[in-house]
N, C-alpha and C positions, 0 to 999 in steps of 0.2 A: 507570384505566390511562393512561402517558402515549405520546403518539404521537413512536412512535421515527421521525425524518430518516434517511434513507437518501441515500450520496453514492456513489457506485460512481469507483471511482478510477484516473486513466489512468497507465498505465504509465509514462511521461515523468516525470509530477511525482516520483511514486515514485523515480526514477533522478536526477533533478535532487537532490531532496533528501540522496540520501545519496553524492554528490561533492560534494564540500567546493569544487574548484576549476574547478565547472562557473559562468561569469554566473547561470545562474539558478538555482543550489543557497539565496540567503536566500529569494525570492520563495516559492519550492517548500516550505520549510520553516514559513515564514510562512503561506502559505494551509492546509496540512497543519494546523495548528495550529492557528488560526481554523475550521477546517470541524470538525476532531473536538469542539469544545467543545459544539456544536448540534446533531449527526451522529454515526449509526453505519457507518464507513468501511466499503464493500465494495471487496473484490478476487477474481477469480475464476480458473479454471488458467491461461487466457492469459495476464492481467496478471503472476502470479507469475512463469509461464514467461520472459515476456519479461524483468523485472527480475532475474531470476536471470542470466540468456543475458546481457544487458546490463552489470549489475556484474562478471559472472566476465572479458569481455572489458576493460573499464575497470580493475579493479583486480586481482583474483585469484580462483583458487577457492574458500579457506579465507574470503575476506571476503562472498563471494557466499553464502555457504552462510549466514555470521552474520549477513547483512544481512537476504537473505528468511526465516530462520528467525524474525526479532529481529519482522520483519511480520505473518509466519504468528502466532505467541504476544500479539501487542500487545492488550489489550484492549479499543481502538478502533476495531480494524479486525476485520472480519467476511469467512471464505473462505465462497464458494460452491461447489460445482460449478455448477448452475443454480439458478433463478430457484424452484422449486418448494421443490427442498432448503433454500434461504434462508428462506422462509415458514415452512417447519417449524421450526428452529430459534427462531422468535420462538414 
């Protein structure tokens, strides 16, 4: 069996990444990218909450919705509620 990397992920990078015209949207993008190649990305309700709250203020509702759905669905990235619920899942 191989041992799955866990990266739990902060809600910034998350939100950097998907503003195109934030300084730090390549960086964001860049490490995002680099971590899932080794890692299985966690996000939990906060995190979504916030990047949801955050993108709907930045750009809109409809992109807010596409953005953390597009997260929710990605198959690098892992929701938890908690930390047990996660366990299970593996």
């Amino acid at each position: 069996m191989d041992t799955v990397k866990l990266t739990m992920m902060d809600s910034n990078v998350i939100i950097f990444s998907n503003v195109e015209n934030y300084p730090e949207h390549k960086a964001a993008v860049t490490k995002i990218e680099e971590l899932a190649k080794n890692n299985k990305l966690v996000v939990n309700l906060i995190i979504v909450s916030e990047v949801f709250h955050k993108l709907f203020r930045i750009l809109s509702l409809e992109e807010a919705y596409k953005r953390t759905s597009a997260l929710l669905e990605s198959e690098t990235v892992c929701y938890t509620l908690n930390f047990a619920t996660f366990i299970d899942f593996f």
